[in-house]
N, CA, C and O atoms as a printed pandas DataFrame, in Angstrom:
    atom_number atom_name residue_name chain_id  residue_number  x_coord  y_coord  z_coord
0             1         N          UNK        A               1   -9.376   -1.567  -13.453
1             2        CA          UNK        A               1   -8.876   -2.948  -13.478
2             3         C          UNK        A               1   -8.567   -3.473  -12.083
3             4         O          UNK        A               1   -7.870   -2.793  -11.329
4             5         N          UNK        A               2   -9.093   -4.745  -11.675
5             6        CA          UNK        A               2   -8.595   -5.487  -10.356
6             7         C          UNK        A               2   -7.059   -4.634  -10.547
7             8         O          UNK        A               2   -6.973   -3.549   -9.972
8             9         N          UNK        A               3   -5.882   -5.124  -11.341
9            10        CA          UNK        A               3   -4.247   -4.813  -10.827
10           11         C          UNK        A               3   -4.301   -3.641  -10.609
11           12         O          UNK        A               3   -3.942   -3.464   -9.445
12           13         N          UNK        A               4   -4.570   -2.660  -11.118
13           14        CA          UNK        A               4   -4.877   -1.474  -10.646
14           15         C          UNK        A               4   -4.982   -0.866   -9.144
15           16         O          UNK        A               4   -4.272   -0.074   -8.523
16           17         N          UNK        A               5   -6.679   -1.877   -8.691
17           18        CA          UNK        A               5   -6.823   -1.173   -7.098
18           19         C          UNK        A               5   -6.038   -2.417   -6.343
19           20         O          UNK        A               5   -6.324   -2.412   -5.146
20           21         N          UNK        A               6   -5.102   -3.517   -6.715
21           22        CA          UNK        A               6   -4.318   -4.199   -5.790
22           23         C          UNK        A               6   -3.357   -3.587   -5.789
23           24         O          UNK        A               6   -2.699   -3.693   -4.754
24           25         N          UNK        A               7   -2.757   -2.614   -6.953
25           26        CA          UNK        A               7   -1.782   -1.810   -6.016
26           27         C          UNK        A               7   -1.920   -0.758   -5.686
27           28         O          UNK        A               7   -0.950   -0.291   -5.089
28           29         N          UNK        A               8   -2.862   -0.041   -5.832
29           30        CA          UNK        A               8   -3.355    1.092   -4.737
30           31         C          UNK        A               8   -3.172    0.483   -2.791
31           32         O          UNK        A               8   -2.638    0.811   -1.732
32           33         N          UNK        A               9   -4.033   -0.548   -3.386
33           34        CA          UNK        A               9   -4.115   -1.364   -1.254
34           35         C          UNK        A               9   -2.582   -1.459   -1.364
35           36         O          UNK        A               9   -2.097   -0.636   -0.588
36           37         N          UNK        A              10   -1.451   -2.272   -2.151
37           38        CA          UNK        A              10   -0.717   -2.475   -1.731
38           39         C          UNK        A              10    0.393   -1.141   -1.479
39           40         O          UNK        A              10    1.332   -0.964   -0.703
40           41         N          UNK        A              11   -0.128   -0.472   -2.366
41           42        CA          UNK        A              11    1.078    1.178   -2.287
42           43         C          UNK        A              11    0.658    1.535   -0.436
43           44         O          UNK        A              11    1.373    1.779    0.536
44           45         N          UNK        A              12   -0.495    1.435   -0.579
45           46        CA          UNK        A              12   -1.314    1.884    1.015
46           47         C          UNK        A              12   -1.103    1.359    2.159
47           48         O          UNK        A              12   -1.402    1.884    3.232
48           49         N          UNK        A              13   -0.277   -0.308    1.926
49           50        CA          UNK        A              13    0.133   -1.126    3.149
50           51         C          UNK        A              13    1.330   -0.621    3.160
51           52         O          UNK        A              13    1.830   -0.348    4.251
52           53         N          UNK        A              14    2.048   -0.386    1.957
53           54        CA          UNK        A              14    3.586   -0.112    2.287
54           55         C          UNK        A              14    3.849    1.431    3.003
55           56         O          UNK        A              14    4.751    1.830    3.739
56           57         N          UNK        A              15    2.652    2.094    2.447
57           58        CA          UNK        A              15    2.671    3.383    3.422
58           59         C          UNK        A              15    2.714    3.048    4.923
59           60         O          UNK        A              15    3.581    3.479    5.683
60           61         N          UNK        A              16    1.537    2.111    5.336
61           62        CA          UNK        A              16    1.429    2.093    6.712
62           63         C          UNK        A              16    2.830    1.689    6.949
63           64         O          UNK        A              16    3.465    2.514    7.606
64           65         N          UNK        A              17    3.579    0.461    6.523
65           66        CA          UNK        A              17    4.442   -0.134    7.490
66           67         C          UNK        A              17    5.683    0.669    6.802
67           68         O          UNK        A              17    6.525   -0.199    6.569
68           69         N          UNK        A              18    6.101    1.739    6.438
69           70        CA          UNK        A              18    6.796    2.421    6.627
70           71         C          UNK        A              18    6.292    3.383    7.684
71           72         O          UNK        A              18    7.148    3.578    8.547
72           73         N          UNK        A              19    5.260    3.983    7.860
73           74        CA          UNK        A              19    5.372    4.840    8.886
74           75         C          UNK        A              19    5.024    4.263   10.376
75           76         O          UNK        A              19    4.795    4.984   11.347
76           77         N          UNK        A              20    5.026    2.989   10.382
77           78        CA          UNK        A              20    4.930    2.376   11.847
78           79         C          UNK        A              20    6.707    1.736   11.742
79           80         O          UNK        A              20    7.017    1.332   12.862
80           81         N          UNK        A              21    7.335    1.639   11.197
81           82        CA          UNK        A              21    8.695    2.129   11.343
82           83         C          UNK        A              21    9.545    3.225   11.724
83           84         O          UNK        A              21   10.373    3.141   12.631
84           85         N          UNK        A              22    9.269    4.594   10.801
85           86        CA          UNK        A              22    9.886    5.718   11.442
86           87         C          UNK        A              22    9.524    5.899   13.084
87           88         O          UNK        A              22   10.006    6.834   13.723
């Protein structure tokens, strides 16, 4: 399903900008 892989990308952005934080 599209909602599905939009929150895969979005689980995947929140990864990045947590670890360009720590």
């Amino acid at each position: 399903m599209i909602i599905n892989e939009s929150l895969h990308l979005y689980s995947t952005f929140l990864n990045a900008q947590s670890a360009l934080q720590s």
